[in-house]
Every structure is written in C-alpha cells, then in structure tokens.
N, C-alpha and C positions, 0 to 999 in steps of 0.2 A: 214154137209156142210151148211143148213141152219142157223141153229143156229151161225156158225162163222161169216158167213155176218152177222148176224143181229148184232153181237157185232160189228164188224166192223162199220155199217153202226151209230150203237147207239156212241160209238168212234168221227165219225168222227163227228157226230151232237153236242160233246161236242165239240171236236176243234173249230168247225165252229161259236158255240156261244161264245167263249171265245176272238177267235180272234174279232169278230164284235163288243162287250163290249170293244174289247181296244181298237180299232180304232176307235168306238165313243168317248172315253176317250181323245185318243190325239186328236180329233178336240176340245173338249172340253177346255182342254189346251188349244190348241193353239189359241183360241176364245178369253179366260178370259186373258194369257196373252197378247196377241194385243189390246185386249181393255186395259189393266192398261199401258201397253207401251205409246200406244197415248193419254189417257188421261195425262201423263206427258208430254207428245210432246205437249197436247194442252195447259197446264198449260207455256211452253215455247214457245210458239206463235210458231212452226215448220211449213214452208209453204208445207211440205212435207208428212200432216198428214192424209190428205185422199187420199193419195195414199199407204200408208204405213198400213193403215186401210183397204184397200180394199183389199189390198195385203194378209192380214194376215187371213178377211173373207173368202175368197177367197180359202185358203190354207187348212183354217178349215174345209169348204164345202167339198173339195176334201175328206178328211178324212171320212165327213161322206157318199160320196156316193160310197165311197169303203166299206164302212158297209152296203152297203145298197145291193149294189151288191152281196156280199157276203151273205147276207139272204136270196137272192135269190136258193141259196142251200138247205135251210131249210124248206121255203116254202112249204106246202101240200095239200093247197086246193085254187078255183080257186079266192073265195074270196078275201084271205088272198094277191095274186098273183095282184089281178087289185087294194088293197091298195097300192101295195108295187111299181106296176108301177106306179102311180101317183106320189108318193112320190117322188121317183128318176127321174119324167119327172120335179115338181115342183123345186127340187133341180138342175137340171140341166140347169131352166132358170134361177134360182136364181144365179146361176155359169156365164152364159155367161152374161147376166145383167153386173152382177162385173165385170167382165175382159173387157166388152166394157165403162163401168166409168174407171176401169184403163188405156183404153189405149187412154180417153177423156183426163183423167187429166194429164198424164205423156205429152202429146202435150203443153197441159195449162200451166204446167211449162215449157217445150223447150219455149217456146215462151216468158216466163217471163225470163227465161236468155239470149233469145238472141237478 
C-alpha cells in the first residue's frame, strides 16, 4: 500500500509541475503579446493604450499567481514556503496596484468623452 501512494503521490508531483510550467507559459504569452499589441497601439497614437496595457499585465499576473499557488502543493520545507509567500504576497500588490491604475484610467477617459 505504501508503495502505491508514493507512486501516486510522485504522479501527482509531476502533474503539478507540468500544469505550473504552462501556466507560467501562458502568462508569458499573454505578457509578450500585450506588449507587441500596444506597442502598435502606441505606434498609432491609441488613447486607449494604458489601459489596454494594464489590462493585459494584469491578466498576465493572474496566470502567474495561479502558478504560484499551485507550488504551493509541491512545497517541502519551511524555507522554500516563506520564499513562495513573499512572492505571491509581492505579486499580489503588484495585481491590485494595476487594477487600481485601471480603474484610474478608465475614469480618465469617461471624462475625456464626456
């Protein structure tokens, strides 16, 4: 019986890092393209561009601190546990930061159309 959990458990510690690689991968993406998106937006003078920017940061972020979360399963010692809180406490001002620029700028244009 032991033996079957420990494959289980060795199992599920590949799932676990497989999904967290691709989730850091799509923030990745979604990073590199939002930046080449707005640097076209900004090449077209878009007044729409840092918000569409922050939006897309923003979006990224979430990706990775669902990776982050998710390491949190893998995690083995207390070390490695008080990096991984920082990280995901750093990311998650970095998160509300952005969403409080976006909901600065999205005012800043209502105001500029109305």
């Amino acid at each position: 019986m032991t033996v079957f959990l420990n494959q289980i458990e060795l199992y599920l510690m590949y799932i676990v890092e497989m999904c967290i690689v691709l989730l850091e991968l799509f923030g990745v993406i979604v990073l590199v393209s939002v930046g080449i998106r707005s640097f076209i937006q900004w090449i077209r003078h878009n007044t729409r561009l840092r918000l569409n920017l922050a939006r897309g940061i923003a979006l990224s972020l979430e990706f990775k601190m669902g990776s982050e979360v998710l390491r949190t399963v893998v995690v083995r010692e207390w070390e490695e546990l008080g990096i991984l809180g920082v990280v995901i406490v750093l990311r998650g001002l970095l998160t509300f930061l952005i969403h409080w620029e976006i909901r600065h700028e999205e005012k800043a244009l209502q105001k500029l159309t109305d």
